[in-house]
C-alpha positions as a printed Julia matrix, in Angstrom:
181×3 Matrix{Float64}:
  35.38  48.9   13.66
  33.76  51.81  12.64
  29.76  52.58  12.39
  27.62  53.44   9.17
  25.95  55.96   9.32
  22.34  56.19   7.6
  22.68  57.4    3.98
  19.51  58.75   3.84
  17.08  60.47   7.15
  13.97  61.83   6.41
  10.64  63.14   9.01
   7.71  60.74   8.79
   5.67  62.88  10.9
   1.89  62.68   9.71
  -0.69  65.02  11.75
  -4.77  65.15  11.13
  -6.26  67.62  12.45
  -9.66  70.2   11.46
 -10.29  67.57   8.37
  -6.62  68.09   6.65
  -3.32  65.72   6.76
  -0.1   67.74   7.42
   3.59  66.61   6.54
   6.01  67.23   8.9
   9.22  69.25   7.46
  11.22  66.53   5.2
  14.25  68.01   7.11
  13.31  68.85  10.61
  14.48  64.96  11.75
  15.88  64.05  15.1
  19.67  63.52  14.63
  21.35  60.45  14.35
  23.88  60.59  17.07
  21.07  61.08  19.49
  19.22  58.43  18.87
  22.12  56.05  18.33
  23.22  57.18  21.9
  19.6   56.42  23.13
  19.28  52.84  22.18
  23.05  51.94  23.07
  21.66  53.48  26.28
  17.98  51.67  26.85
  17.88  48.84  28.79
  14.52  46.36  27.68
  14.37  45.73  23.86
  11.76  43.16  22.4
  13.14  41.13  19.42
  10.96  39.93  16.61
  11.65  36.78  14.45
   9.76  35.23  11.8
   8.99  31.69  12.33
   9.57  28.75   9.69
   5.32  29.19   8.95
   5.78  32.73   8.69
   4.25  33.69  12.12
   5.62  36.6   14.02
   7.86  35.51  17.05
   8.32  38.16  19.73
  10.37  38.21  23.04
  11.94  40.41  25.68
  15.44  40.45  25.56
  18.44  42.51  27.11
  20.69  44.14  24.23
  23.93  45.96  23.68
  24.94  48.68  20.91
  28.24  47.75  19.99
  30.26  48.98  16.44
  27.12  50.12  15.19
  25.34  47.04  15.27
  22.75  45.44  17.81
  23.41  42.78  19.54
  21.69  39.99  21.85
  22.27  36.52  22.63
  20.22  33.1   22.07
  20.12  29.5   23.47
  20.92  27.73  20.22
  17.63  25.44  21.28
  15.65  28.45  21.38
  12.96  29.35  19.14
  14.61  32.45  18.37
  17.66  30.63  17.22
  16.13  28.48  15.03
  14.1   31.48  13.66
  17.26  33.32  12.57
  18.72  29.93  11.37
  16.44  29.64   8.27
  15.2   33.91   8.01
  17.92  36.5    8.72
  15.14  39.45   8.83
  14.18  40.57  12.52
  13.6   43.82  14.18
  14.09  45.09  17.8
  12.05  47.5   19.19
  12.4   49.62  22.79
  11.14  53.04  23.97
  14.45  54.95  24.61
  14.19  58.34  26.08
  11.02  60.04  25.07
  11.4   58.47  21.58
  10.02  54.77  20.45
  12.79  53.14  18.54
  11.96  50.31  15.79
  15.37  48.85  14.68
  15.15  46.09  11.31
  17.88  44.94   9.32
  19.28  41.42   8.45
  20.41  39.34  12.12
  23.9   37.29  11.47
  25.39  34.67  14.77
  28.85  36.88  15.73
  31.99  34.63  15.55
  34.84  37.19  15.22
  36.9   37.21  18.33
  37.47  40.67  18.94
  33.91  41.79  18.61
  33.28  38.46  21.0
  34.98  40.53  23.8
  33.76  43.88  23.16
  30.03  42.35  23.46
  30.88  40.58  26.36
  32.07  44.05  27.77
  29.29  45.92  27.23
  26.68  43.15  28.59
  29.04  43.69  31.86
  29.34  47.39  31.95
  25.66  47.73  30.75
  23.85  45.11  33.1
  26.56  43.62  35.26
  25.77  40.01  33.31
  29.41  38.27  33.45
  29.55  36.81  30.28
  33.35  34.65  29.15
  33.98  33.31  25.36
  33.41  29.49  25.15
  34.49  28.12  21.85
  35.1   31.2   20.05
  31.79  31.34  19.13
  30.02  31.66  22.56
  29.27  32.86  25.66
  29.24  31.14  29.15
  27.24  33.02  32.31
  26.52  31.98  36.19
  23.33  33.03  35.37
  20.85  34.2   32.91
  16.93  34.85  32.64
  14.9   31.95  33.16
  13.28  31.32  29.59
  16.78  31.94  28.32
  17.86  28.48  29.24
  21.17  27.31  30.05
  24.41  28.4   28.51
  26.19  28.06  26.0
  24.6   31.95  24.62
  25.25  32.43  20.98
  25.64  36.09  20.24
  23.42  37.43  16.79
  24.25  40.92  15.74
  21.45  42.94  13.49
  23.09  45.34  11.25
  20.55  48.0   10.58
  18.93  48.45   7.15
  15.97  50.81   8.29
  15.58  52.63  12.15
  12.02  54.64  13.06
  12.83  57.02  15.26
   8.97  57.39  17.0
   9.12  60.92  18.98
   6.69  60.98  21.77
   7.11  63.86  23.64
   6.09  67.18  22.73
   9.17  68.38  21.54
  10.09  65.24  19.23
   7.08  64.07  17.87
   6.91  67.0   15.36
  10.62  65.13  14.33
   9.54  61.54  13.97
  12.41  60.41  11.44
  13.14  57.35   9.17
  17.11  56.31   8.79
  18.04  54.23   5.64
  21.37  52.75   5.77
């Protein structure tokens, strides 16, 4: 499967300084690839859910980039997957090499076989988790974090609609960039 890539990237950088507000260079944005390659490559993401009442629903979670979407895994009894049950919108979030990264797009439970195994390859190669297909539709594990609960894991992959690109080093801060895809 191939990736999208964002139709549209722009700089968001906003600076005040001596009493004025100055625009960073619509242009001068941080390029795709490299970020891409930086959250495939992070290793703690937080996800964000919206609850039934509308509340805000944040946890840690481990996640894998994976034919340009990103993916992580839920006990179906979990808050999380109840969340994405009845509200597709979410966003993950993770600092990823020098830049804070603010993924949101629409969240959907991943069923098709083939993109089964690949995720179940990159949790292995990424964080040595052992993760086998149970019912085409889920993952068994000998072990998983604590407040994850016990298997069966359902897979949810966010396709991203909008990615913030946060620079905060010296270097690519002046580049802070919004992608639209």
């Amino acid at each position: 499967m191939s990736e999208t890539a964002p139709t549209r990237a722009a700089n968001i950088t906003e600076t005040w300084d001596d009493n004025a507000l100055t625009r960073g260079e619509p242009t001068n944005v941080i390029p795709w690839e490299d970020v891409r390659d930086r959250i495939a490559n992070a290793g703690d993401f937080w996800a964000a859910t919206v609850r039934t009442t509308g509340a805000p629903h944040v946890r840690p979670v481990l996640a894998v980039w994976v034919d340009g979407l990103l993916v992580s895994t839920t006990n179906s009894t979990r808050a999380k997957a109840r969340n994405l049950e009845s509200n597709p919108f979410m966003s993950f979030s993770t600092r990823a090499d020098g830049i804070d990264v603010i993924i949101e797009g629409r969240a959907g439970f991943v069923t098709d076989a083939g993109l089964l195994g690949r995720i179940a390859e990159a949790y292995g190669s990424k964080y040595g988790w052992p993760l086998t297909v149970r019912d085409d539709k889920a993952y068994d594990a000998p072990f998983a974090a604590p407040a994850a609960g016990p298997p069966p894991f359902r897979p949810y992959a966010v396709t991203p609609e909008v990615v913030y690109a946060m620079g905060v080093t010296d270097e690519l801060a002046p580049k802070t960039t919004k992608y639209v895809f």
